[in-house]
N, C-alpha and C positions, 0 to 999 in steps of 0.2 A: 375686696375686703368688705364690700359693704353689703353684700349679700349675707357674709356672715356672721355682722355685726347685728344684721336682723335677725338671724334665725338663733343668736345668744337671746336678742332681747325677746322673742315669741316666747321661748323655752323659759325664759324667767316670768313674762305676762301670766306664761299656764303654772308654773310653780306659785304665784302672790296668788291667782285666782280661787286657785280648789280648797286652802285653807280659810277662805273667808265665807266658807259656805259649810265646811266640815266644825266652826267653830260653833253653829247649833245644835251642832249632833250632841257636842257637848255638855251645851243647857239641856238638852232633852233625856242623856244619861244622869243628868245631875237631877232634874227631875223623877224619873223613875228610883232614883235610889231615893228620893226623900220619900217620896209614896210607899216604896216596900220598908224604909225603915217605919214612919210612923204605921204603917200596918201591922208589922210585926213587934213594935214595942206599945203600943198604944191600943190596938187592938184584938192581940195574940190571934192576927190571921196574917200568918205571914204570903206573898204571893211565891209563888214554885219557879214559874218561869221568868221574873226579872231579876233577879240574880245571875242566870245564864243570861240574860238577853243582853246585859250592860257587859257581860263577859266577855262575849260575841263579837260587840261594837268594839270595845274597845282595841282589838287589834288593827281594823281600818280605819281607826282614827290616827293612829300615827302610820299607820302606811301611807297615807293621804298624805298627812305633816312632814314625809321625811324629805321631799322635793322640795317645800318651802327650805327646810334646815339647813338643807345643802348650799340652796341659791344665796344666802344668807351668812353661810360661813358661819354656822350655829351649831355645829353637830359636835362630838365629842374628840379631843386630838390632843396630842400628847406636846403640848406648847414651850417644853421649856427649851429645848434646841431651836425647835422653829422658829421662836422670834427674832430669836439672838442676828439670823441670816437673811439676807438681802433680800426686795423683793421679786428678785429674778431667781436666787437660788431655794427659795420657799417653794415657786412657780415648778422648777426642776426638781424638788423632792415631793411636789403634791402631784406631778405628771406619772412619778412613781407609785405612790399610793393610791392613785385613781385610778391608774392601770390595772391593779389589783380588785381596786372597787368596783370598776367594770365590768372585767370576768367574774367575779361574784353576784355581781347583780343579773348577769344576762345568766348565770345556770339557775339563782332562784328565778328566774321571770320562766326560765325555761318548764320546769321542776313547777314552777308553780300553776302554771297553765294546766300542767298533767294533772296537777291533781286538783285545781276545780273541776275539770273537764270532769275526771273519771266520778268525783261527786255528783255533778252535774246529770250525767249517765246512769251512775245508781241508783239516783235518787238519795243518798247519803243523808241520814238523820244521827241526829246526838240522840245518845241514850238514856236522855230523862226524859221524867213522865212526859214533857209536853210536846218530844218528840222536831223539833224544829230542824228542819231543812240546811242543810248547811253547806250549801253551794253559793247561795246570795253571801257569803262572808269570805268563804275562800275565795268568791270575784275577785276580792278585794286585795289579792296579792298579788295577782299579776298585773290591777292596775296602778296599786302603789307602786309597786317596783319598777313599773314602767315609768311611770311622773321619774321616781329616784333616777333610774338609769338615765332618762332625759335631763335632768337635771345635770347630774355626772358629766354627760357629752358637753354642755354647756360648759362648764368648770371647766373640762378639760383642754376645749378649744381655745379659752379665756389663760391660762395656765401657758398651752402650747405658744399662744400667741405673746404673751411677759419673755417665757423663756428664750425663742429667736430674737425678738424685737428690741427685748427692755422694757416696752409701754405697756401699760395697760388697755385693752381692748373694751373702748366703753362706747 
């Protein structure tokens, strides 16, 4: 058990890790938008492509965040049965719903690969003026969904282990 006691807590080290690194990306969207608002209200020159750019970011920013969410117990759940029930029979209806969140997670990881790939390959650009590349954003799902899905395995082993046991696996 102690092999896997470790490889929960690696899986949670990489879920705290990426968040405290993606929470600049944040100042720096928050930045670009004050710059194109005061350019556009203060200046009447609005800029063309940070409006797309903060667009763009914006979906690897929570793709990134969804692994912390998970490890965390922060993500969104329908709580009002759940509380009410044990912590082992919680464990057995989250072994259910992660099951599901699993195979969800690996056909987008799947699905998502394909189609940064074929971006990648076409060289895929968005169709405004300033034309940007858009394979460096779609990375960004297969690696969020990875952290998520890694994440999930985590849960679930933590989950699997309440439900035989009774304890929790800390």
């Amino acid at each position: 058990m102690k092999w896997l006691r470790l490889a929960v807590r690696a899986i949670d080290a990489s879920s705290d890790m990426v968040p405290k690194y993606v929470c600049w990306l944040i100042l720096a969207l928050m930045a670009l938008t004050f710059y194109d608002v005061v350019m556009r209200y203060f200046f009447n020159d609005p800029t063309i492509w940070i409006y797309e750019f903060v667009g763009l970011l914006f979906g690897p920013l929570w793709l990134l965040v969804g692994a912390y969410l998970l490890t965390h117990d922060e993500h969104v759940r329908m709580d009002i049965l759940w509380r009410r029930l044990t912590p082992r029979q919680q464990a057995i209806v989250d072994l259910v719903t992660y099951t599901l969140f699993l195979l969800y997670a690996i056909l987008i990881l799947i699905y998502g690969c394909d189609w940064f790939w074929t971006s990648l390959i076409r060289g895929g650009q968005s169709r405004t003026i300033w034309h940007p590349y858009l394979w460096p954003f779609k990375l960004f799902i297969p690696l969020g969904v990875g952290l998520m899905l890694l994440a999930g395995i985590a849960k679930y082993i933590r989950d699997f282990y309440m439900a035989i046991t009774g304890r929790r696996l800390d």
